[in-house]
N, C-alpha and C positions, 0 to 999 in steps of 0.2 A: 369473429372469434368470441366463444362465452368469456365474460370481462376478469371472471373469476381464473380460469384456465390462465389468460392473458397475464396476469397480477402474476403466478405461479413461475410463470415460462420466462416475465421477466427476471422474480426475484434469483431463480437459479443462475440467471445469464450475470447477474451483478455479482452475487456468493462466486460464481466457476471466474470471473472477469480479476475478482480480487486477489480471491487464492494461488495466487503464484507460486515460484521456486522460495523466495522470501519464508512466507508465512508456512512451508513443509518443511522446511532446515530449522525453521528458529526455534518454536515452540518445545520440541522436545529437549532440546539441550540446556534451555530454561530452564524444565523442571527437572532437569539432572540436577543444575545447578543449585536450585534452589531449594532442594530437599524436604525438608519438613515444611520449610516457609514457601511453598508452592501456593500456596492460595492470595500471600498476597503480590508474589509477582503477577499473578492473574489478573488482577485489581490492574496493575501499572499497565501491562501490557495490553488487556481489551482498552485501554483509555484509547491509547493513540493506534493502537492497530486495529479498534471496529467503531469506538466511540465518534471518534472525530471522521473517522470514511463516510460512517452512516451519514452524519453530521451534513459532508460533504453533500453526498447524496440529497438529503432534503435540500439544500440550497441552492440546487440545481434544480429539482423540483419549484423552487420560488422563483427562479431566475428562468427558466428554459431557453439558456440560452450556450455560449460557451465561455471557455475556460475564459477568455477576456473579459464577461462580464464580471469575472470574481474583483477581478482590481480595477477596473474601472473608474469607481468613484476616487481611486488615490489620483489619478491622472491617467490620459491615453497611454504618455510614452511608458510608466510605468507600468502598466498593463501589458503591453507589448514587449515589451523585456523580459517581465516575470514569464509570460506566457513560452518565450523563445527557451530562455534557458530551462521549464519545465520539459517540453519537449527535445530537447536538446539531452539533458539529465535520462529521461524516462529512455531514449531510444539507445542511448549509451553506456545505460550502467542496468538496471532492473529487466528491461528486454535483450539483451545478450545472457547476462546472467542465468535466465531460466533457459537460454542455451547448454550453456557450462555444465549446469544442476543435472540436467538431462543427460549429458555425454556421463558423467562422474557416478551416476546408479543409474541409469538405464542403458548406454550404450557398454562403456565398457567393462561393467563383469562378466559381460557374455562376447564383445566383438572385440577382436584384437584393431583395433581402428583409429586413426589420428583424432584428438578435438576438432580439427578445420575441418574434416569430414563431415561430422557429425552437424557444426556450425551450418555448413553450405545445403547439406539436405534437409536441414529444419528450416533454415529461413526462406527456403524455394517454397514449403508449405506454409509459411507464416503471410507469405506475398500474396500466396492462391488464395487463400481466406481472405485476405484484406482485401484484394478486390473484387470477391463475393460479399461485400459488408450486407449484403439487406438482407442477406438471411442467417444473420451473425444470432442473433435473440433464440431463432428457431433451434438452429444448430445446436447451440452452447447450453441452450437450457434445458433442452427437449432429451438430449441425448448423453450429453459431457459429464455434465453436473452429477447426478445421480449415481453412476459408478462413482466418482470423484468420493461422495459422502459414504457409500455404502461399503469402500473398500478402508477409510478411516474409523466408520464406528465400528468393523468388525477388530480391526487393531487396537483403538481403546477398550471395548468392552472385552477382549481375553488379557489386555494388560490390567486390569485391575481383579480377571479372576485369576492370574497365574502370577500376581505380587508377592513376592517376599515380606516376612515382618518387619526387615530393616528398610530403617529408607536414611540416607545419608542427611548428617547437617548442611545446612546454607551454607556456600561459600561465597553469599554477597554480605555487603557492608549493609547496602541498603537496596533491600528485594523488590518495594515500589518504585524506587526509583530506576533501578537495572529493569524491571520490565517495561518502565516507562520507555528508556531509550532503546531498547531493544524493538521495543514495538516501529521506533521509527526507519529498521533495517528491512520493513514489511516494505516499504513506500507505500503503504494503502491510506495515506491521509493526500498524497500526490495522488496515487492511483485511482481516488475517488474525485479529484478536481478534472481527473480526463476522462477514465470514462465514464462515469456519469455524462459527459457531454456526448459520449460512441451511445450511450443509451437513449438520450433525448432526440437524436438524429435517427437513430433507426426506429423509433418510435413516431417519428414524424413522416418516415418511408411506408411504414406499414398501414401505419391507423390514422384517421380524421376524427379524432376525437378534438372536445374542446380544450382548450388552455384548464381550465381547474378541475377538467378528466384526468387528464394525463399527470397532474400536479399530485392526485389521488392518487393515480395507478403505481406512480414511481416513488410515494413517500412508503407504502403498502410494502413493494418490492423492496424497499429499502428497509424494513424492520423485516420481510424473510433474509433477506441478504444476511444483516447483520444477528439476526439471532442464532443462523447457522456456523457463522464467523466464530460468535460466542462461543456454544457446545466445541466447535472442533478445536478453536483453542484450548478453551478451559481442560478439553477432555486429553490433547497430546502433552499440555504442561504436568497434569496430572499423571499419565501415562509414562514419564521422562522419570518423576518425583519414585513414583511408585518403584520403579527398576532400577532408580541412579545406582544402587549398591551393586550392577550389575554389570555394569560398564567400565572401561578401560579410563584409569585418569588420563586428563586431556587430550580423550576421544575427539576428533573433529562433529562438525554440526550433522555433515552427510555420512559418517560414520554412525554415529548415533542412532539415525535414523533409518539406517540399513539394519543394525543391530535390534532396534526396537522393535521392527517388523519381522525381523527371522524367530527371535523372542515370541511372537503372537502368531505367528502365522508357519512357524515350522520351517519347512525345504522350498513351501511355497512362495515364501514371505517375499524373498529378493523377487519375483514375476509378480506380483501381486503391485508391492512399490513402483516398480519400472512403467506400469502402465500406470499407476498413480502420478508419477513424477514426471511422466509424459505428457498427461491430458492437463495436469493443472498448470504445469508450466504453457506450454502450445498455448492454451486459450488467456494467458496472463499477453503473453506476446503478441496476441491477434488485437487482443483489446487495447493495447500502449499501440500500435506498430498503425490500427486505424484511429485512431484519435490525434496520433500527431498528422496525420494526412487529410483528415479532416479539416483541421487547424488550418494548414497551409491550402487549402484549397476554398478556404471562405474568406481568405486575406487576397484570392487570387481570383475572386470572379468566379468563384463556385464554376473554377476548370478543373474537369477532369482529368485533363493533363501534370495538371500540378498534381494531384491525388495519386498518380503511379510514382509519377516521379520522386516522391517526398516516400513513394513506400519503398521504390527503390534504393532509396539512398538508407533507409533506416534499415534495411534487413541486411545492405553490404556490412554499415559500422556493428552489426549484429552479427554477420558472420566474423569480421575483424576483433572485436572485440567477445564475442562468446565464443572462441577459440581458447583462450584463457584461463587458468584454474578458478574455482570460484570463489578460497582464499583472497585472492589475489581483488579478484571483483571488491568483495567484498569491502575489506581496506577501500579501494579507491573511493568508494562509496560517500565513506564517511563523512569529509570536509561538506562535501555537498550537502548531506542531511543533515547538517549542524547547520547550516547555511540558510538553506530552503523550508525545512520542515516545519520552522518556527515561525516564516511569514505566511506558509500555506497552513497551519493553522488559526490564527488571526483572520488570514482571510475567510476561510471558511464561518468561525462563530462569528463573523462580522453583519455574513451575509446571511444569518437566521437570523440574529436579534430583530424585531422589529423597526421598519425604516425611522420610526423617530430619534431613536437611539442610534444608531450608523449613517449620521451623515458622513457629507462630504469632509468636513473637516475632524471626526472622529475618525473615521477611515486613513485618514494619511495621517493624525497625531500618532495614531496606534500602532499603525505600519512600522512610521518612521523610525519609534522609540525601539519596538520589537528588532529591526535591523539592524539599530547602533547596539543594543545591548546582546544582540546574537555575534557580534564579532568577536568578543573574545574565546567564544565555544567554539568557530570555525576555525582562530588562529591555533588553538590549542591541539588541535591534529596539524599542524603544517609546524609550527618553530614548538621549540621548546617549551614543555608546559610551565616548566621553574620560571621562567620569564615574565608569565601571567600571575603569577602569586599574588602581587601587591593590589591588584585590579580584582581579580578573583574575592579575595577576602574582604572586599567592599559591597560588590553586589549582591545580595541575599540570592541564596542558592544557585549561584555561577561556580561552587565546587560541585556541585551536582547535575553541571552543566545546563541547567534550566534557570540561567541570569535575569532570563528575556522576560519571562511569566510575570512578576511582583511587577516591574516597571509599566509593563503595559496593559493591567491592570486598572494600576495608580491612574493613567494617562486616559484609559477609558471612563474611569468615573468622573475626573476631572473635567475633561472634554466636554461631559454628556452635561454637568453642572453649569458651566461658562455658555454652554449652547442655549439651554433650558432659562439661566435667568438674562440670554439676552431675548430672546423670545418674551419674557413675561416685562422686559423694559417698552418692548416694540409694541405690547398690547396695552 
């Protein structure tokens, strides 16, 4: 395959791989919300919804390996824990969810039909694909991807020629910082720690290229990926901003976005979405639903036994749980992403810095500190927030739910100093 073609077919398989139910719900109700100040929710939200994915991405490109090598150097058993409960998270909350997404605008404006319905016939096709994985790249990028883009720029580009002159104020406190965590309702800094590993693996099926070919091809794919991320962001927050005056007060996220597209696209708008909200969800699902199966099946002797079994089990908790409203998802979500998001970030700029700077023992100071100072941001959706007060108002920016950032910071310069001048004692 011409290498160029190849670079293409990947980067659309990672863009259609990311673009979930997540990343179609969130963005426009963003820039409802954030009215004038839409631009710099944008800022917040491409950080942790493309910035840090991309991120991911090249460091699997460094790494080509998988999700365990991200933690590795903190410890095995820690590796393997992180790794469980990624996979665990990803098949139980983000891969049902783009079940849900799908039943809530594509099945039922038009089928009078149960969600378990809906659930049980999506993840029969979620299974079919996964264990077709080697022609996952072809499929998704070749054919999915492209309507996926071309049915969203035509949506942006009539929502910014059919705007109105008003565009409502901000009703955030603080606009970077709400798109900052909103962006972590995408999972695409989780969703770049796995597939990117479905990418390195089916890359390894296809092609015999060498170790700093493929390291090329897929840093390559990784800046299409992410710059398409970019535009479709930037262009539906804009697109939400531009029409917020037009919308129902606390419109839902799938309202919104039903509303946005009848807005732009007329009588056609609701069919236009449904297959929008179908392809990006399905192929969000295929990529979470083969990368946990992956996972389990090179922990288990690269059996392909394990590989059904583990997709088995992931499309039942999928039909079980994206049965469910996606409110409902949603919430459940949360603790977890206050939990997780913040060590799967670390890990990720850990694993670009260059190795002089991320050793072994910067790797686990960094982790560690990140973990103890993300607990108060995961207690904080479970008990009382009054409770946290006195803790809160100590850690610099833990009202803002981002405690972890300053600390582990501190903790990586420090580390990198104590490392560096035992190094120049030993020379």
């Amino acid at each position: 395959m011409n290498k160029t073609k190849e670079i293409w077919i990947a980067g659309f398989a990672l863009f259609s791989l990311f673009f979930g139910a997540g990343n179609l719900i969130l963005p426009p109700t963003l820039g409802v919300k954030s009215g004038v100040d839409w631009w710099i929710v944008v800022f917040g939200f491409v950080l942790t919804a493309v910035t840090i994915p991309i991120l991911a991405i090249f460091a699997h490109a460094k790494l080509q390996g998988t999700l365990y090598d991200f933690g590795k150097k903190v410890s095995p058993v820690f590796s393997t824990i992180y790794c469980f409960l990624i996979y665990i998270i990803a098949i139980a909350i983000p891969s049902p969810r783009t079940a849900a997404v799908t039943h809530e605008m594509t099945v039922q404006p038009f089928f009078d039909s149960t969600p378990l319905l809906t659930s049980i016939i999506y993840f029969v096709f979620v299974f079919i694909f996964a264990i077709n994985r080697s022609r996952i790249i072809g499929l998704i990028g070749k054919f999915l991807t492209p309507i996926i883009v071309l049915i969203l720029l035509v949506i942006i580009a009539v929502a910014i020629f059919i705007a109105p002159e008003t565009i409502k104020a901000t009703s955030f406190t603080t606009p970077f910082v709400d798109g900052i965590l909103e962006g972590y309702q995408t999972f695409d800094a989780i969703g770049g720690v796995v597939v990117g590993a479905v990418i390195i693996i089916s890359l390894n099926y296809s092609s015999h290229q060498t170790f700093d070919a493929r390291r090329n091809l897929i840093r390559k794919a990784g800046l299409i990926a992410g710059t398409g991320l970019l535009l479709i962001y930037g262009g539906l927050i804009l697109s939400g901003s531009l029409l917020s005056s037009t919308f129902a007060e606390n419109a839902s996220r799938t309202a919104i976005l039903t509303e946005l597209s009848t807005q732009t696209l007329g009588t056609l708008g609701t069919t236009f979405l449904s297959v929008l909200v179908a392809l990006a969800c399905f192929t969000t699902a295929v990529g979470i639903v083969t990368g946990t199966a992956d996972y389990i099946k090179g922990i288990c002797k690269d059996s392909q036994k394990a590989y059904i079994i583990t997709a088995v089990i992931a499309c039942i908790i999928g039909i079980v749980v994206g049965s469910y409203q996606v409110d409902f998802i949603i919430t459940l979500a949360v603790p977890s992403l206050m939990f997780l998001y913040p060590i799967t970030i670390v890990l990720i700029l850990l694993n670009i810095v260059p190795n002089k700077y991320a050793t072994k023992l910067v790797f686990r100071a960094v982790v560690l500190v990140t973990f103890v100072f993300s607990i108060p941001d995961f207690l904080g959706f479970i008990i009382p927030r009054e409770s946290l007060t006195g803790i809160k108002n100590i850690i610099p920016l833990a009202n803002y739910s981002l405690g972890w950032v300053l600390p582990s910071v501190i903790v990586f310069i420090i580390t990198n100093l104590l490392v560096n001048h035992k190094n120049l004692e030993t020379t």
